[in-house]
N, C-alpha and C positions, 0 to 999 in steps of 0.2 A: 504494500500500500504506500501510496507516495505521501501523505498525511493521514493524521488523525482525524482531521475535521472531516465534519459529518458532509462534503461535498454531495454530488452528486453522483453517487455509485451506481454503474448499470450491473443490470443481473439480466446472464443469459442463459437459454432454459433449451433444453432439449439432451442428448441422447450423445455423450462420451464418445461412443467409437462412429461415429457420422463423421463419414469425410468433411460436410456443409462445416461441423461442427468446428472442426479442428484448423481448419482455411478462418474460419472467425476467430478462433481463441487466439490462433498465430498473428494472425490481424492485431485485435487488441492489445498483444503482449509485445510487438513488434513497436507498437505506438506507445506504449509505458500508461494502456490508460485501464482505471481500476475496474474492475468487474468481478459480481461473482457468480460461480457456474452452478444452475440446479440441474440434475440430471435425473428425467423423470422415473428410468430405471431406479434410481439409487435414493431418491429424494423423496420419490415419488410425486402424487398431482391429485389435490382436492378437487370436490368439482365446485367450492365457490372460486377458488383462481383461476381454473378453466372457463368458469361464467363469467370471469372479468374478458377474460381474453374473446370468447366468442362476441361477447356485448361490444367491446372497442375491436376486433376487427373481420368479424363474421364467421359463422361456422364453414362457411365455403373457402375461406379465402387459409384457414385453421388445418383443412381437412387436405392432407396430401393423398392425391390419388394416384399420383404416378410412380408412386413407391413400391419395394418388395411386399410390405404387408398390406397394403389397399391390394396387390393383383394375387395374392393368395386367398385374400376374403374369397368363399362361395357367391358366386354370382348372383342371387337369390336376396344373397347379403348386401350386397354391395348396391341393387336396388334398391333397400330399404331406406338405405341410407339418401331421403330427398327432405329432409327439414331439424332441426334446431337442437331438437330432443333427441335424435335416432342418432346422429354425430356427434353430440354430446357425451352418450352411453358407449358409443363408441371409441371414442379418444380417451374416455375414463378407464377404458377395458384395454388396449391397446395403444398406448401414449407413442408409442414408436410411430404412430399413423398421422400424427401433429408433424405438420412443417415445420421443417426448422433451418438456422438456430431464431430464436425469439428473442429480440434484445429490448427491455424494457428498464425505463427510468423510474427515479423514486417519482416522478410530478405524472406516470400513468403512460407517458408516450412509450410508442411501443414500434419497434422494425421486425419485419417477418421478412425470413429472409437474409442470403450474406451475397454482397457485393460490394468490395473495396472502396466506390465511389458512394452508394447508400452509408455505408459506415461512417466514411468521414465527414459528411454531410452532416446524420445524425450527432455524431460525437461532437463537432462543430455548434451545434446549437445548442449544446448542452454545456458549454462549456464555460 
């Protein structure tokens, strides 16, 4: 930690052995800027944090479909999945199926998603 004061510390959330994950952490660590990492495997994921996160930025945009565990879902499944409540139970049941990494500040703002220019963008305004 570069100080003690209660700055502005982002906390990023997702899943340890995630390539996405670790192209972010190297990012941030490469930048010297503070963060800290919840790993939903290991942390695990309420579902009132989960309902902050759908509420600011939609269960669709939450919901990775192009993943290994969305295209192992059963077909059947993966229909169900068409509103708020069905990907909610989902994402609580299978957290590896949230996009990621999820970089969020102590003031609620929140980036889904890793790309060096979104980063510095974000980290930039927060600073």
């Amino acid at each position: 930690m570069a100080n003690s004061t209660q700055k502005n510390t982002l906390k990023m959330y997702g899943i340890k052995n995630c390539d996405t994950i670790k192209k972010a952490r190297r990012y941030l660590e490469s930048h010297e800027v503070d963060y800290q990492f919840h790993d939903y495997r290991v942390d695990g994921l309420d579902a009132a944090l989960l309902q902050t996160f759908i509420d600011k930025l939609g269960y669709d945009a939450l919901l990775n479909t192009r993943g290994t565990t969305w295209r192992k879902l059963p077909e059947a499944q993966r229909d169900s999945i068409d509103n708020a409540d069905a990907a909610r139970q989902l994402m609580l049941e299978q957290p590896a199926i949230i996009k990621r990494p999820l970089l969020c500040d102590a003031s609620g703002s929140m980036l889904l998603g890793f790309s060096e220019a979104t980063y510095q963008q974000f980290i930039q305004e927060k600073s």
